[in-house]
C-alpha positions in Angstrom: 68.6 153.7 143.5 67.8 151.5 146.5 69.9 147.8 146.2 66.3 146.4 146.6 64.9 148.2 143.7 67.6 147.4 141.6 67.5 143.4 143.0 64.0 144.0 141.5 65.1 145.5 137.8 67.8 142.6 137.6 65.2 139.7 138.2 62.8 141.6 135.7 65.6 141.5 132.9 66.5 137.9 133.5 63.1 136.8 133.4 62.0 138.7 130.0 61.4 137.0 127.1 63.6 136.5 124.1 63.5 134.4 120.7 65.8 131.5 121.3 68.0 132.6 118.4 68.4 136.3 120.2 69.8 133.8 123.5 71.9 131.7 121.2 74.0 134.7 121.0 73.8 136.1 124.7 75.1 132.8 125.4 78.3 133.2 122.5 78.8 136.7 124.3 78.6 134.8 127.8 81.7 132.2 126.6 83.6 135.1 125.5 83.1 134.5 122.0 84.7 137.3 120.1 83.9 136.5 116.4 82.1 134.2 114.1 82.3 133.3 110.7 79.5 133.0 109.0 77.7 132.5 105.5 74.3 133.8 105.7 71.1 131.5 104.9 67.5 132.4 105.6 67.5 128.8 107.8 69.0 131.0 110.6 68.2 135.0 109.9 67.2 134.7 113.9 70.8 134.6 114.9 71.8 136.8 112.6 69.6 139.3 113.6 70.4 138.7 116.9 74.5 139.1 115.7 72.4 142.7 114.7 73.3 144.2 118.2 75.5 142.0 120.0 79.4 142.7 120.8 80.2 139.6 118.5 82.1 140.8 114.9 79.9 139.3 112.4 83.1 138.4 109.5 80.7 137.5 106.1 82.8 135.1 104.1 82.5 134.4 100.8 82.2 130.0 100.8 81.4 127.8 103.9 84.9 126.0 103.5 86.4 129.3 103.7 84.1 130.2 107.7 85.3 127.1 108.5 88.7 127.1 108.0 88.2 130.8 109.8 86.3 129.3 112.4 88.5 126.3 113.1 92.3 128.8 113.1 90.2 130.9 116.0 90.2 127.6 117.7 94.2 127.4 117.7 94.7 130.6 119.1 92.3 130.7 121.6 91.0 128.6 125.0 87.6 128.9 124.1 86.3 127.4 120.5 85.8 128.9 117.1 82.8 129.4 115.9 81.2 129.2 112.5 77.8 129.5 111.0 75.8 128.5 107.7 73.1 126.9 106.2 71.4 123.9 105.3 71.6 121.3 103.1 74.6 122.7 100.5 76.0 125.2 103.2 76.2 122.1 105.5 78.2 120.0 102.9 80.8 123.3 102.1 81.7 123.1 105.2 82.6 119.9 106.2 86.2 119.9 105.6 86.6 122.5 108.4 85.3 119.6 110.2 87.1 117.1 109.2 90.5 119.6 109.9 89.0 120.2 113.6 88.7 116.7 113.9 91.8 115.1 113.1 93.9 118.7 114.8 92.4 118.2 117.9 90.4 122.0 117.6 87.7 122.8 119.4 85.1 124.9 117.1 81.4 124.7 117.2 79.5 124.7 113.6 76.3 126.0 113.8 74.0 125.2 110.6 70.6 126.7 110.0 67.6 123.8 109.3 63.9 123.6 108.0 61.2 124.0 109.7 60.4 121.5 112.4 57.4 120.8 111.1 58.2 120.3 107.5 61.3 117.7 108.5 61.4 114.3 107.1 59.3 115.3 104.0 62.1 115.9 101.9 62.1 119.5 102.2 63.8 122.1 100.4 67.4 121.5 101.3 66.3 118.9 103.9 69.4 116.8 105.0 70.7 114.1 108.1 72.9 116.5 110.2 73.3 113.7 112.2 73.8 111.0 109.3 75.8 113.2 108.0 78.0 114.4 111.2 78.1 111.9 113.0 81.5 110.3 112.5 83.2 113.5 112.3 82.2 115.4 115.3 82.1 115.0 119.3 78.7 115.4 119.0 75.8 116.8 116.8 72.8 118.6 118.9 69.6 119.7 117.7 67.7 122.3 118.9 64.3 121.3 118.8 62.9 122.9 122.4 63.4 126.3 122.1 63.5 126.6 125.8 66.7 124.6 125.5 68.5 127.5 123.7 71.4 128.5 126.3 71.4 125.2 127.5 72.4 123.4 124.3 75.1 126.2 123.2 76.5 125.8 126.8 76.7 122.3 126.3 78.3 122.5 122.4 81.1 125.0 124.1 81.8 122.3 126.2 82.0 119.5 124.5 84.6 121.2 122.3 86.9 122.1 125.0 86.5 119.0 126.9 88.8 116.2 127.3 90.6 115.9 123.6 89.3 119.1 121.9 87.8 118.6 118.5 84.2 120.0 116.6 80.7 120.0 117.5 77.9 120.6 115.2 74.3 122.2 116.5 71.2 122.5 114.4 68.8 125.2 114.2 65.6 124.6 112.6 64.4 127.9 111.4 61.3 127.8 113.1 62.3 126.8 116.6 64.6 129.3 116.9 62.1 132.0 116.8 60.0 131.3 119.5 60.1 133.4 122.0 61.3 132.2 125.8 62.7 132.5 128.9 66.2 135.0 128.8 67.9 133.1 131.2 71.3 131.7 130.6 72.6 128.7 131.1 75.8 129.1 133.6 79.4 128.4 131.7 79.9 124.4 132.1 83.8 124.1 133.5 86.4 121.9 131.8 88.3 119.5 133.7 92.1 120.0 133.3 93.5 117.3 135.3 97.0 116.8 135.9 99.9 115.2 137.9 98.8 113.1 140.7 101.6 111.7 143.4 101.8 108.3 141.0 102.5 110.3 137.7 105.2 112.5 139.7 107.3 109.7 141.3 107.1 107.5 137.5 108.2 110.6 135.8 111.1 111.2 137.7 112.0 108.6 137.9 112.4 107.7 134.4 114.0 111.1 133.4 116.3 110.4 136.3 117.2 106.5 134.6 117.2 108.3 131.3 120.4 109.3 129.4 118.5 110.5 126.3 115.7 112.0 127.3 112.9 113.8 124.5 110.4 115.8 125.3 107.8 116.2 122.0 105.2 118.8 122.1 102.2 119.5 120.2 98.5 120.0 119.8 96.5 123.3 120.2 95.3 122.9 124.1 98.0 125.3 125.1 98.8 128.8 126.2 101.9 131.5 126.4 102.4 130.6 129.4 102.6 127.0 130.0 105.3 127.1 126.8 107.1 129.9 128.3 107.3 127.9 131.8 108.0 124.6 130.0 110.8 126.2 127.5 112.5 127.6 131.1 112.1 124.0 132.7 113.8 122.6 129.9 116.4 125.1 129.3 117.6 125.1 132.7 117.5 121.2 132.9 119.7 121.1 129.3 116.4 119.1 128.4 115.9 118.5 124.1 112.1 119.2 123.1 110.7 118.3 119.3 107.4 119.2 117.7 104.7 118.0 116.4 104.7 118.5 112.7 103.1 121.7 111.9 103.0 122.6 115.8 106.1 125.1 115.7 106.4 127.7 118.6 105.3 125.6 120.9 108.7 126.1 121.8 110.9 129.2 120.8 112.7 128.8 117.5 115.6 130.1 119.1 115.4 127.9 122.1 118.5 125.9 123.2 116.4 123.1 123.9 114.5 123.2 120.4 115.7 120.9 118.4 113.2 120.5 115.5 110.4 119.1 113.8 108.8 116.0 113.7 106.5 115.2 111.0 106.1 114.6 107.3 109.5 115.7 105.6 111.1 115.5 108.7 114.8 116.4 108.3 117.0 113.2 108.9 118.3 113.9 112.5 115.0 113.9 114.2 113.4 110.8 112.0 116.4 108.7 113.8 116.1 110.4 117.3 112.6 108.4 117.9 114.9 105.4 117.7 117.5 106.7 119.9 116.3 108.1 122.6 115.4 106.0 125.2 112.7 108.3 126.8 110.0 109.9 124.8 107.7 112.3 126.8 105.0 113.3 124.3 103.1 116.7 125.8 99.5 117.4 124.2 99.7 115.2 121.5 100.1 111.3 120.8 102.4 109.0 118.7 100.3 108.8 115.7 100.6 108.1 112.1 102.2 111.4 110.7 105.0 111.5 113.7 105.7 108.1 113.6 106.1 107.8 109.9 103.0 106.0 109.2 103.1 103.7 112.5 107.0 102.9 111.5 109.2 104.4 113.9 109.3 103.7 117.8 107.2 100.9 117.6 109.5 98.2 119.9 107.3 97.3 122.9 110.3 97.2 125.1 110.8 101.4 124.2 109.7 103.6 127.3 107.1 106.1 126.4 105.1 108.7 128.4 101.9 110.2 127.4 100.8 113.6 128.7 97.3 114.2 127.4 93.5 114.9 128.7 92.4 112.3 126.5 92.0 109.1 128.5 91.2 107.1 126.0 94.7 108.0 123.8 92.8 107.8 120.6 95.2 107.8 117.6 98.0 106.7 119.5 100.4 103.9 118.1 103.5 101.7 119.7 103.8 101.3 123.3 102.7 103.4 126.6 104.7 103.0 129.5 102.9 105.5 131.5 99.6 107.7 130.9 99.5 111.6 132.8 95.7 112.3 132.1 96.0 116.5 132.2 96.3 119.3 129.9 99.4 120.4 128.9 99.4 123.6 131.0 98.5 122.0 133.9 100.9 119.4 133.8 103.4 122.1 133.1 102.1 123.4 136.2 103.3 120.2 138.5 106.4 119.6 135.8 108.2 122.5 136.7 108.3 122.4 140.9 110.3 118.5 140.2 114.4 119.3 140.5 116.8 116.8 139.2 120.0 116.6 139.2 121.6 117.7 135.8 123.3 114.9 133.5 126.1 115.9 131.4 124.9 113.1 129.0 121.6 115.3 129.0 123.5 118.5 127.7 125.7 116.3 125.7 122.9 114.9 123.8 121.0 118.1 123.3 123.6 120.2 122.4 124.1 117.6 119.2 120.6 117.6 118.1 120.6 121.6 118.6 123.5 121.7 116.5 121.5 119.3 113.8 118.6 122.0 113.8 120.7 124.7 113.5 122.3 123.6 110.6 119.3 122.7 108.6 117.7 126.2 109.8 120.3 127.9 108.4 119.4 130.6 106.3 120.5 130.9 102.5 121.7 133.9 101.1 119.5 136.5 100.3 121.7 138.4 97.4 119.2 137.2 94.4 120.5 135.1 91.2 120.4 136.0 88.0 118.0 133.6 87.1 114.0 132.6 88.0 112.8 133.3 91.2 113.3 131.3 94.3 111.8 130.3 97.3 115.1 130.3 99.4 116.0 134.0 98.1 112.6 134.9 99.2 112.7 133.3 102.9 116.0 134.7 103.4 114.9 138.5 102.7 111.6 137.9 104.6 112.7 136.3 107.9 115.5 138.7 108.7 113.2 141.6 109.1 110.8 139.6 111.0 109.5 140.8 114.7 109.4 138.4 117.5 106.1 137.6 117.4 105.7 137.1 113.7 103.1 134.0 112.5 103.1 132.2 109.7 99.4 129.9 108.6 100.0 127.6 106.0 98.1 125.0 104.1 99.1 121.6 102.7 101.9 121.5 100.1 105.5 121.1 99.4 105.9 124.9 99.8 105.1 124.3 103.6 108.3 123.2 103.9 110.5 126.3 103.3 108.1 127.8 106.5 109.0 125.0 108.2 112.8 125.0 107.9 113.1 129.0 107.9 110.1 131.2 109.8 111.5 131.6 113.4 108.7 130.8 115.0 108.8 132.3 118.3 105.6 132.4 120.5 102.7 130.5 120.9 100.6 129.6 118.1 103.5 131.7 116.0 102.1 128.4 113.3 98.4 128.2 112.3 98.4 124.7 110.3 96.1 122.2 108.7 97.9 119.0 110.1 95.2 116.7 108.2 96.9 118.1 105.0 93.7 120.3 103.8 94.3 122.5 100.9 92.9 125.8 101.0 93.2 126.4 105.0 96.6 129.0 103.9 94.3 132.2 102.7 91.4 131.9 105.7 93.8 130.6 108.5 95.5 134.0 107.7 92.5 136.5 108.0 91.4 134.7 111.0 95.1 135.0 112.5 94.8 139.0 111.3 91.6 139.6 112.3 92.6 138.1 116.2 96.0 139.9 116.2 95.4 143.1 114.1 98.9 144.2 115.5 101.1 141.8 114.3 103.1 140.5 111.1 101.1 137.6 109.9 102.4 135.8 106.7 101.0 132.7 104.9 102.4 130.8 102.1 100.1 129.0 100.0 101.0 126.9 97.1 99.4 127.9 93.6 96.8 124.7 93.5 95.1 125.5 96.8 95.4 129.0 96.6 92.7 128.9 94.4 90.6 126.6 96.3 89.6 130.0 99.0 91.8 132.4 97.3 88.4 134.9 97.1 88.4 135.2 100.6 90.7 138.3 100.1 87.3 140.1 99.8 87.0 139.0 103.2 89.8 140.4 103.9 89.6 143.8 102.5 86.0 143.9 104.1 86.9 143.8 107.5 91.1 145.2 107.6 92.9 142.3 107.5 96.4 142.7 106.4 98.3 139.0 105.9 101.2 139.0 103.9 100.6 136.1 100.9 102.7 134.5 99.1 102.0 132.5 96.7 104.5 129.8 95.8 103.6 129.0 91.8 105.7 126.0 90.1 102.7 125.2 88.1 101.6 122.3 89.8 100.2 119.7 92.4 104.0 119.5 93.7 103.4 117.2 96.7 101.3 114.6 94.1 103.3 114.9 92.0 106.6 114.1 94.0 104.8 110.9 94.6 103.6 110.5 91.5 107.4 110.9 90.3 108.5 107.9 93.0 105.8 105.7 91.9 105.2 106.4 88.3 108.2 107.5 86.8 108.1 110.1 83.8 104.8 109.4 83.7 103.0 113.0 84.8 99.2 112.6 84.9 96.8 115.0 86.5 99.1 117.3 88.2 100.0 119.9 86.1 98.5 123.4 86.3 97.4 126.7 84.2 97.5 129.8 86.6 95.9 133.3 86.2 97.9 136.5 87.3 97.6 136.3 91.3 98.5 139.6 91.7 96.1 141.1 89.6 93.1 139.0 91.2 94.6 140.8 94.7 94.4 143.9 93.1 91.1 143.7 92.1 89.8 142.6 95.5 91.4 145.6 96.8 95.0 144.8 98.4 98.7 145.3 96.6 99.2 142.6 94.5 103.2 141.9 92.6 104.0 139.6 89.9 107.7 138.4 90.3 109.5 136.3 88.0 113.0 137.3 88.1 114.9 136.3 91.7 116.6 140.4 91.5 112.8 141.8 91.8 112.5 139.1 95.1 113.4 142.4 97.7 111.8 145.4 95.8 108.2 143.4 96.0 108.5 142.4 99.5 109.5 146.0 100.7 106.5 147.6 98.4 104.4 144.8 99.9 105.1 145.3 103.8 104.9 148.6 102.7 101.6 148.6 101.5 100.4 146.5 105.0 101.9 149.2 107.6 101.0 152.3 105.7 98.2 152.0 104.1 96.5 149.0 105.6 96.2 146.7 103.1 96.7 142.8 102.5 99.5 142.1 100.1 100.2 139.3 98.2 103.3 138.8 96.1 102.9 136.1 93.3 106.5 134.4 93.1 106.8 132.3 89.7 109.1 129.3 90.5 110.9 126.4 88.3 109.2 123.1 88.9 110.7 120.3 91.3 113.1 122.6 93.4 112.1 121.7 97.1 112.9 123.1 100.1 114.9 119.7 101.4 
């Protein structure tokens, strides 16, 4: 075939027609969208028919918070967003608090939700809704597709607003109607994100203030990263006998095991690193900003005269609280990028200092024994027979709840997005957050711990699991309550326990009826029988496992 007869066959298949729904999805394929999560509505049967033939895995879910949640853990483990689709009006509202989690986490995902017809809108149609009204204040922005023409264009431009500058959600609406036309096949070109980074200014401040410093701290967090900027940065530091934190619920953004790790910093925050915000007296925040949860509800590190630099793409430091001493407008990779050519001189007060708050993380990561008790199960027996047979690349997804914590004190968290985390404290993100993290690493051990109240809350997305091979290992954590409300409840209302107390079914026999291994465990000596039979059950016959673990009430982590 003659290059001019094929220059000829190309043009023809660029210029052929298409329903805009069909090139809603060339365009998914053209970002290198892998997946999407979606709960099907007959607003956009379009796009799913166009899902029919296209490389995309289609994962059906079984409730719009539960593609959402899917949809918005993609988003942390990838550069590119997560996407999610469902329907109007009630579909819309079901998945709203992947939104809100997207939001507030900084993730980029794209939500698209089927509409009515264009021509029946404003006449209070079946399921008829505001997608602006109601998206508005909780997205980067909210597009409507109402030229079908526009098709590739206006995904091209939802993929970018996600990724750009501070990552977050976009919402797109597809009137049912409009996405059928047929048009024009060809696709809008991949719009590319500005990274930023270090100019000569940023350099010389930088260095100069790590050079004045004598207590230097380096706190990462955020999802707008990759293996390899936190392999580069962890060296950097290492070699430089340089002390990182992380954002709460941001662990693995350095190693675990790191020399230069020195904890977390976020709600529950062990003791040594709530003081070391006060101490130090040079805070370099990477990816994230000083916000409410870090600094203890706008508390801690709010003296003007405290020297504070801000390494984020977001120029307009939204969220941030107490004072700025210098602003670095770049990704964190990038900056990584111009961080790790800049020598200095090593301090021994630098080595001093982080050797101390090493030694302070070390202690509280300690594990406890893992010979079981005579008496009811426990968390800490459980922890200390999981983590020991970890592998290096192990992730944990959690939820909200005071059974986070033992995750957070215990799982060595070694790699990049090793921790897939609601950090606006939504319930329910523990079970989908794990089949997402499955479904994108089918090779690895990926364990979640979800607390008895928001287990139920997406708990039935184990059928989504067993659907499509995804193989988490669950825990479920039952003390038979709200614990975290009711800790609070307990501080503020004293023996006076209203609302918070819960009935629970048999977990395990709900996972064994959606067709995974499912163990009921009340005694702490049944704690390492379970969790071989359940590992088992993942690596040899390729099933999810969940082992329901029946606790006392008001024993915490720390």
């Amino acid at each position: 075939m003659s290059a001019q007869t094929l220059e000829v066959q190309t043009d023809a298949q660029n210029t052929a027609k298409k329903s805009a729904g069909h090139i809603i999805v060339d365009t998914l394929v053209a970002h290198g969208v892998e997946r999407t999560y979606v709960i099907p509505g007959e607003s956009y049967l379009e796009v799913l028919d166009g899902l029919h033939h296209s490389p995309i895995e289609t994962i059906v879910c079984r409730h719009e918070g539960g593609a959402a949640y899917m949809a918005e853990a993609d988003g942390k483990m990838h550069q590119r967003p997560g996407i999610a689709m469902v329907t109007r009006g009630p579909g819309a509202a079901n998945a709203h608090v992947g939104l809100h989690t997207a939001w507030q986490d900084s993730t980029p995902m794209v939500l698209f939700v089927g509409l009515i017809p264009f021509a029946h809108r404003d006449r209070e149609a079946f399921q008829e809704f505001d997608i602006k009204g109601w998206f508005d204040t909780g997205a980067k922005r909210v597009m409507v597709l109402d030229h079908p023409e526009r098709a590739s264009e206006i995904v091209a431009e939802a993929m970018f607003a996600a990724m750009s500058g501070r990552p977050g959600p976009v919402v797109v609406g597809l009137p049912e109607d409009i996405i059928r036309e047929m048009v024009d096949s060809t696709l809008h070109p991949v719009i590319p994100v500005a990274t930023g980074g270090m100019t000569v200014t940023d350099w010389k401040q930088l260095k100069a203030a790590l050079e004045e410093s004598t207590k230097p701290l380096f706190v990462l967090g955020g999802n707008d990263w990759t293996q390899e900027g936190t392999t580069a940065l962890t060296s950097w530091l290492e070699e430089h006998h340089l002390p990182a934190a992380v954002e709460w619920r941001c662990e693995g953004t350095i190693p675990f095991s790191s020399p230069s790790y020195v904890g977390p910093i976020g709600y529950g925050r062990p003791k040594p690193t709530y003081d070391l915000l006060e101490e130090t007296d040079l805070l370099v925040f990477v990816g994230t900003v000083p916000g409410d949860v870090i600094t203890d509800g706008f508390l801690v590190r709010q003296d003007w005269s405290k020297k504070n630099f801000l390494v984020t793409i977001d120029p307009s430091l939204r969220g941030r609280s107490g004072p700025v001493s210098h602003q670095i407008v770049s990704k964190p990779d990038v900056f990584v990028r111009d961080l790790v050519m800049m020598d200095l001189a090593d301090k021994p007060e630098w080595k001093s200092f982080t050797d101390r708050m090493r030694g302070e993380q070390e202690k509280f990561a300690v594990l406890p024994s893992a010979a079981p008790t005579d008496g009811q199960a426990r968390m800490d027996t459980m922890m200390a027979n999981l983590v020991t047979g970890l592998p290096h690349d192990a992730m944990i997804t959690l939820g909200a709840g005071e059974h986070t914590n033992w995750a957070h004190r215990y799982f060595p968290t070694e790699v990049y997005a090793a921790m897939i985390s609601a950090r606006n404290g939504s319930m329910g993100y523990s079970v989908p957050s794990a089949i997402a993290a499955s479904l994108n690493f089918p090779g690895r051990r990926v364990v979640t711990i979800a607390g008895d109240g928001e287990f139920l809350m997406n708990g039935q997305e184990l059928a989504t699991a067993a659907q499509y091979g995804a193989t988490p290992l669950v825990i479920v954590m039952d003390n038979q309550e709200y614990g975290t409300i009711r800790t609070h409840q307990e501080r503020h209302y004293p023996e006076r326990i209203s609302g918070t107390q819960l009935k629970n079914p048999d977990f395990a026999l709900m996972a064994q009826a959606f067709g995974g291994f499912g163990v009921r465990v009340e005694k702490d000596s049944d704690i390492p029988a379970a969790l071989q039979a359940a590992l088992e059950a993942i690596d040899e016959k390729g099933q999810f496992a969940l082992i329901h673990l029946i606790v006392e009430q008001r024993v915490k982590a720390y």
